[in-house]
C-alpha positions in Angstrom: 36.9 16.7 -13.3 34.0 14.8 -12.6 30.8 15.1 -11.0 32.1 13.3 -8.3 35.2 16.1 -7.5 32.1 18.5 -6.2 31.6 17.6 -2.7 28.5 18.1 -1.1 27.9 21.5 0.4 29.0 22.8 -3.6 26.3 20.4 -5.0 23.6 21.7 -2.4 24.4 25.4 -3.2 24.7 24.7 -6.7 21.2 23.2 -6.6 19.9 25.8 -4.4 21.3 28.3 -6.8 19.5 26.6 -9.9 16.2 26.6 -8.2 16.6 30.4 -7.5 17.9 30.7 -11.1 14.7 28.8 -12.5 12.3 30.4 -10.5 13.4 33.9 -11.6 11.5 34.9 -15.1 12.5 38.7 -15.8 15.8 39.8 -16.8 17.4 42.0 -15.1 17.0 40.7 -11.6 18.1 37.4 -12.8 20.9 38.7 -14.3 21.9 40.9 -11.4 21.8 37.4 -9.1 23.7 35.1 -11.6 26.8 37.6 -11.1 26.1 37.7 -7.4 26.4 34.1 -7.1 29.4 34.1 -9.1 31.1 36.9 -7.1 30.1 35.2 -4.4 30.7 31.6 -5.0 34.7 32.2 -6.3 35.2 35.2 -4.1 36.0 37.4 -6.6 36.5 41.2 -6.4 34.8 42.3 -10.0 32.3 40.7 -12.0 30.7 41.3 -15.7 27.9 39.5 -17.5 28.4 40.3 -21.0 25.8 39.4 -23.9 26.4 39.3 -27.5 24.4 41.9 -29.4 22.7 40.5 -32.8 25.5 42.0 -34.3 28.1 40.4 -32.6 29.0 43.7 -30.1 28.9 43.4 -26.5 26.5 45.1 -24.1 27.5 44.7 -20.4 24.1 44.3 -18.6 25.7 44.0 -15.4 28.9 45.2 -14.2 29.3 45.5 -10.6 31.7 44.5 -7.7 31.9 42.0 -4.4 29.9 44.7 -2.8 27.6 45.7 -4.8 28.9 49.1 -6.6 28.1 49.7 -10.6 31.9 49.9 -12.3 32.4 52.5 -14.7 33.5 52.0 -18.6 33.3 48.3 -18.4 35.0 47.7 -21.8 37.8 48.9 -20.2 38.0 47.1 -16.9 38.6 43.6 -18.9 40.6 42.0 -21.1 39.0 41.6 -24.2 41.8 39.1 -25.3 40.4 36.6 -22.6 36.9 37.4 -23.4 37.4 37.0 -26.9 38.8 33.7 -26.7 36.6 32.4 -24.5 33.4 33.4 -26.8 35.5 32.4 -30.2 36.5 28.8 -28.4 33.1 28.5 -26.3 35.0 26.9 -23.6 35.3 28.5 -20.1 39.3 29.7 -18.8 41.0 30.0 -16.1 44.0 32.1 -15.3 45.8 31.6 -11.8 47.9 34.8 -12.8 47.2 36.2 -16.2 50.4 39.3 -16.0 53.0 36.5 -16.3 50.8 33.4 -17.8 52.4 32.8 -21.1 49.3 33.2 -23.3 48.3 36.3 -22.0 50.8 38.4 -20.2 51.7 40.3 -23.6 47.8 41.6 -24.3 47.9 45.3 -24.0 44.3 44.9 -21.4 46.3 42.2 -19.2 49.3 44.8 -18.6 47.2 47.9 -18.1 45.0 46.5 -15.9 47.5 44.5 -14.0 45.5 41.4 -14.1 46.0 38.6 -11.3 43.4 35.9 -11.4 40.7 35.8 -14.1 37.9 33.5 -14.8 35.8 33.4 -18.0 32.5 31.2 -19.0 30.3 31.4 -22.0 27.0 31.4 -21.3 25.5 28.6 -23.7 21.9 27.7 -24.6 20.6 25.4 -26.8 24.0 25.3 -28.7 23.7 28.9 -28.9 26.7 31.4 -27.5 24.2 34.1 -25.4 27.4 35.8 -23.8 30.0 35.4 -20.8 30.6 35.8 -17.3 33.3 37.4 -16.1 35.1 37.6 -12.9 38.4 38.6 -11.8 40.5 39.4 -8.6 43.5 41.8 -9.3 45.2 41.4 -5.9 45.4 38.3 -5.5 47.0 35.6 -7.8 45.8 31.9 -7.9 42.8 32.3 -6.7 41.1 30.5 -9.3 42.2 26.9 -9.8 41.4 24.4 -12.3 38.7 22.5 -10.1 36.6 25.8 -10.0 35.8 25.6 -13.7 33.6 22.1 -13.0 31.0 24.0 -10.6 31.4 27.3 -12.8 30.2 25.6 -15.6 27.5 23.7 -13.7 25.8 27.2 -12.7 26.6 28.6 -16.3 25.1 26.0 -18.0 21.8 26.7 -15.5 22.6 30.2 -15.9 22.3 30.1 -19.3 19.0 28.6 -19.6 17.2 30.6 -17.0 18.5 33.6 -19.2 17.7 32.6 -22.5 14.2 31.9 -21.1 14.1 35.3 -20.0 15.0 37.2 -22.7 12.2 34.6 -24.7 9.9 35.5 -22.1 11.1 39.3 -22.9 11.0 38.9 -26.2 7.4 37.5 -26.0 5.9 39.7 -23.3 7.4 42.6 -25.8 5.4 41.5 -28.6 2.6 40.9 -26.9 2.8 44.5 -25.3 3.4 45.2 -28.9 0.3 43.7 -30.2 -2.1 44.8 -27.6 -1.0 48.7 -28.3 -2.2 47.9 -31.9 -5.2 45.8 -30.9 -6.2 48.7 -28.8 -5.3 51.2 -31.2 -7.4 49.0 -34.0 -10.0 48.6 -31.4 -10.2 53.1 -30.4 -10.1 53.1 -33.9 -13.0 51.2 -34.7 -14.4 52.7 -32.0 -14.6 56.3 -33.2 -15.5 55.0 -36.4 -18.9 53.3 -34.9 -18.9 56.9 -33.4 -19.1 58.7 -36.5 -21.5 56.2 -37.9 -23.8 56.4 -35.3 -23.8 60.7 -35.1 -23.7 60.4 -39.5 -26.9 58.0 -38.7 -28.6 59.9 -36.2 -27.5 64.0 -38.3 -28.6 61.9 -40.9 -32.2 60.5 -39.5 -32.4 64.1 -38.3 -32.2 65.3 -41.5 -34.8 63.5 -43.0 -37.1 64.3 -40.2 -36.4 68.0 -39.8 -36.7 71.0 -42.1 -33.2 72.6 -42.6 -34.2 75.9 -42.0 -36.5 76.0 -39.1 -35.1 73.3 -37.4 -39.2 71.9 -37.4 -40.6 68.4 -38.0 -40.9 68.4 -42.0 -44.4 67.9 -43.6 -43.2 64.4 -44.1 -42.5 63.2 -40.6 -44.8 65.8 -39.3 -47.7 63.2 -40.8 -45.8 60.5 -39.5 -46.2 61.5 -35.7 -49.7 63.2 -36.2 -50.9 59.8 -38.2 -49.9 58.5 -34.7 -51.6 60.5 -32.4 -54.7 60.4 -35.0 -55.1 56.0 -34.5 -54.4 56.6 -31.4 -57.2 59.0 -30.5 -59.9 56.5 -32.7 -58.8 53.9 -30.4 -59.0 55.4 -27.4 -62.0 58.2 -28.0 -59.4 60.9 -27.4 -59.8 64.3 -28.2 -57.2 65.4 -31.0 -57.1 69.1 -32.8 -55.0 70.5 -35.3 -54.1 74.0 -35.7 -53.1 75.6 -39.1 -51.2 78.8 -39.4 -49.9 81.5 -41.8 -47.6 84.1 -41.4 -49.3 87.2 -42.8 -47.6 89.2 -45.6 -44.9 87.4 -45.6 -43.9 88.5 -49.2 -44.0 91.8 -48.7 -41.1 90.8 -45.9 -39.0 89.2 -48.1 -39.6 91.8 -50.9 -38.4 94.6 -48.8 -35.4 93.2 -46.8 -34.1 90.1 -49.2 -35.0 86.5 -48.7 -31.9 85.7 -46.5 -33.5 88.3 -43.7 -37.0 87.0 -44.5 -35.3 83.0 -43.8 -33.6 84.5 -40.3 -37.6 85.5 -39.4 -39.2 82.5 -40.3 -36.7 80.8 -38.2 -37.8 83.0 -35.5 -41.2 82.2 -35.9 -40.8 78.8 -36.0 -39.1 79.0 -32.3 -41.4 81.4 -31.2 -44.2 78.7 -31.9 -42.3 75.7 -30.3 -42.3 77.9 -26.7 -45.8 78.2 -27.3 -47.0 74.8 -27.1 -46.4 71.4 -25.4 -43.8 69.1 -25.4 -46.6 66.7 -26.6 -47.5 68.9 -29.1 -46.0 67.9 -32.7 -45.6 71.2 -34.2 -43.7 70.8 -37.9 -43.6 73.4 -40.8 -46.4 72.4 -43.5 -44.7 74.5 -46.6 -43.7 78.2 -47.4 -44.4 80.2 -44.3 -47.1 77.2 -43.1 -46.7 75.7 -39.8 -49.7 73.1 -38.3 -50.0 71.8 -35.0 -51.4 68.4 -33.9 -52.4 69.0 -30.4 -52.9 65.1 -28.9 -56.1 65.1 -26.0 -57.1 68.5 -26.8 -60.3 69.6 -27.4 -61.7 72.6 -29.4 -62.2 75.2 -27.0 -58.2 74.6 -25.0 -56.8 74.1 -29.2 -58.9 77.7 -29.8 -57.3 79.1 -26.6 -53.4 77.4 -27.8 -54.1 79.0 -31.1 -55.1 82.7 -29.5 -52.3 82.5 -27.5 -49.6 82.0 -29.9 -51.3 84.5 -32.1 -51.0 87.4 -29.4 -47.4 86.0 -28.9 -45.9 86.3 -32.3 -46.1 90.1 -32.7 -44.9 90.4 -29.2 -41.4 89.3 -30.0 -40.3 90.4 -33.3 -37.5 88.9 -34.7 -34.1 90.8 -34.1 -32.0 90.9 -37.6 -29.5 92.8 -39.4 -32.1 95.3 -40.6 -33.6 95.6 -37.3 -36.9 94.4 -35.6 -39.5 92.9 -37.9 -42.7 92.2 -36.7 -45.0 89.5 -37.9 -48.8 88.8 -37.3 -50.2 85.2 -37.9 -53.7 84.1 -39.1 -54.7 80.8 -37.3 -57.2 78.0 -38.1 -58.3 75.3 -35.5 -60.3 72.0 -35.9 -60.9 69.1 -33.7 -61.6 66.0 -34.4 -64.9 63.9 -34.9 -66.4 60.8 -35.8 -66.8 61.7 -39.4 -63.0 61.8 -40.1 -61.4 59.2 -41.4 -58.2 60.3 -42.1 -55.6 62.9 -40.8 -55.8 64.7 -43.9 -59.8 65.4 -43.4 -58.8 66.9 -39.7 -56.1 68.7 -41.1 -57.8 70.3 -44.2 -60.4 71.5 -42.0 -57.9 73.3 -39.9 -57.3 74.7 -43.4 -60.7 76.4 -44.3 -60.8 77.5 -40.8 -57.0 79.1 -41.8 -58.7 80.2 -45.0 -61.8 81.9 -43.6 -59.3 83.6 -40.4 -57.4 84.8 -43.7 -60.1 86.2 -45.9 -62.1 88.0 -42.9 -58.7 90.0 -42.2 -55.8 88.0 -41.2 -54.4 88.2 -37.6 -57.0 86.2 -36.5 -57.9 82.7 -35.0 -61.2 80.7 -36.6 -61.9 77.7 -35.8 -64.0 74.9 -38.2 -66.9 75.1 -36.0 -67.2 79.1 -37.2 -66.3 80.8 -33.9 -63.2 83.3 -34.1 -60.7 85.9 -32.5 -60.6 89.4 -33.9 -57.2 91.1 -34.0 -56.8 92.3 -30.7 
């Protein structure tokens, strides 16, 4: 048979069917046509498109009949004696009436099924056996001739192509799927882990800027800010004061109820003194039960006020513990800044006298440098 036995409306739906074929890229749909076609093209009642498994079994990816309907148990609706030959010889058959051809009328699957005509083409790509098509009409004998096989093997051999590019384009869109779940896995991974790094950095920079127990700036980065606001006020000619304070007796609190009850006050003072103040106001603790306060654009007489304020505060809410409510008084010392100072740490060690002198005339108290001062109330 040559290429001149196809007459021309075969070769025009033959080409027609190899465009379709070429054009379709997924596998499944281009499978479900390729058996159309052949159902339709040889008028056949049942068709199969069989591939070969890596290891050599067959999985019947379609399986259907002239009008459409999925057949049941497919291994046993053909005759794997024809299907084996045609994949062990890789050359297509056809049987005009396979229950009395010669070859095949003593196979077990021939007389079971009592099979009439039967067609069978491997499906080869690249010298490479991918499977087989099917088809077969069990009422009606001959109707399959010789000169069919020339335009079946034209649409298998397109057939064949189109579905080995598929399964490549399967293979690959697989692996790329494949690739991009573990790119994106990498990448959530690498994620979280700039995540942790960045909370471990900021816990971290918190740590080193906050005392651990009153959750305060500590005397570290406490001079680190009020440094700050100190150039800053020299600069500008900005009033700046700093307030020094002391819990009072604060032994005598950890002596009688244990230093883990006298830590649970001091934390409560320490957040009794933050509500007190500004959010401009750098508050940190300066050692022991010491807490100073830089007070930025503040003068003496509204730091003096601050300072009174906080002092009537403190006893006013005791801190609730285990042992019940503890009271606590605070001595204050206030200074502002002048000309003469030259350095935070002349400011803030005359908050300290003024601390010092509140302390020695009594305690509870506010003094500030200048000499003037609160009694206890």
């Amino acid at each position: 048979m040559t290429y001149a036995a196809l007459n021309q409306p075969m070769l025009e739906k033959l080409l027609d069917i190899s465009r379709k074929l070429s054009e379709n890229r997924i596998l499944d749909p281009l499978l479900d046509y390729a058996i159309k076609v052949a159902l339709d093209l040889f008028g056949a009642e049942y068709g199969y498109l069989v591939l070969l498994n890596p290891d050599g079994s067959l999985n019947f990816r379609v399986r259907t009949d002239k009008d459409g309907r999925q057949l049941d148990e497919p291994e046993a609706q053909i005759s794997r004696t024809i299907f084996e030959k045609v994949i062990r010889d890789r050359e297509p058959l056809v049987i005009a009436d396979a229950i009395v051809d010669p070859e095949f009328q003593t196979a077990h699957s021939v007389r079971s099924l009592q099979l009439r005509s039967v067609m069978c083409v491997p499906l080869i790509a690249r010298g490479k056996t991918l499977g087989a098509i099917y088809i077969e009409n069990r009422t009606e004998k001959g109707l399959f001739q010789q000169q069919d096989l020339l335009p079946l093997e034209y649409f298998a051999a397109q057939a064949a192509i189109s579905i080995e590019n598929a399964m490549l384009n399967a293979d690959l869109e697989a692996r790329v799927a494949e690739r991009t779940a573990a790119l994106n896995h990498t990448i959530h991974l690498l994620e979280k882990e700039i995540l942790e790094h960045k909370y471990a950095d900021a816990l971290h920079q918190q740590l080193a800027m906050t005392d651990h127990l009153t959750k305060l700036y500590n005397r570290r980065h406490f001079f680190e800010l009020a440094e700050q606001a100190f150039r800053e006020a020299q600069r500008y000619g900005q009033a700046l004061s700093a307030i020094m304070i002391d819990a009072d007796h604060f032994k005598q609190v950890n002596d009688q109820n244990g230093h883990l009850i006298g830590d649970q006050v001091l934390h409560h003072l320490a957040q009794n003194l933050r509500q007190g103040i500004r959010d401009t106001d750098i508050l940190g603790r300066y050692g022991g039960e010491e807490f100073v306060i830089m007070l930025p654009q503040t003068g003496i007489q509204a730091a003096t006020l601050t300072a009174e304020r906080l002092r009537q505060q403190v006893p006013a809410n005791p801190a609730i513990t285990e042992k019940g409510r503890i009271p606590l008084t605070i001595s204050v010392g206030v200074a502002c800044l002048n000309a003469a100072d030259a350095l935070i740490d002349e400011l803030i060690d005359k908050a300290d006298q003024a601390l010092y002198r509140a302390k020695e005339a009594g305690r509870n108290r506010v003094v500030n440098w200048q000499g003037s001062g609160g009694g206890n109330g």
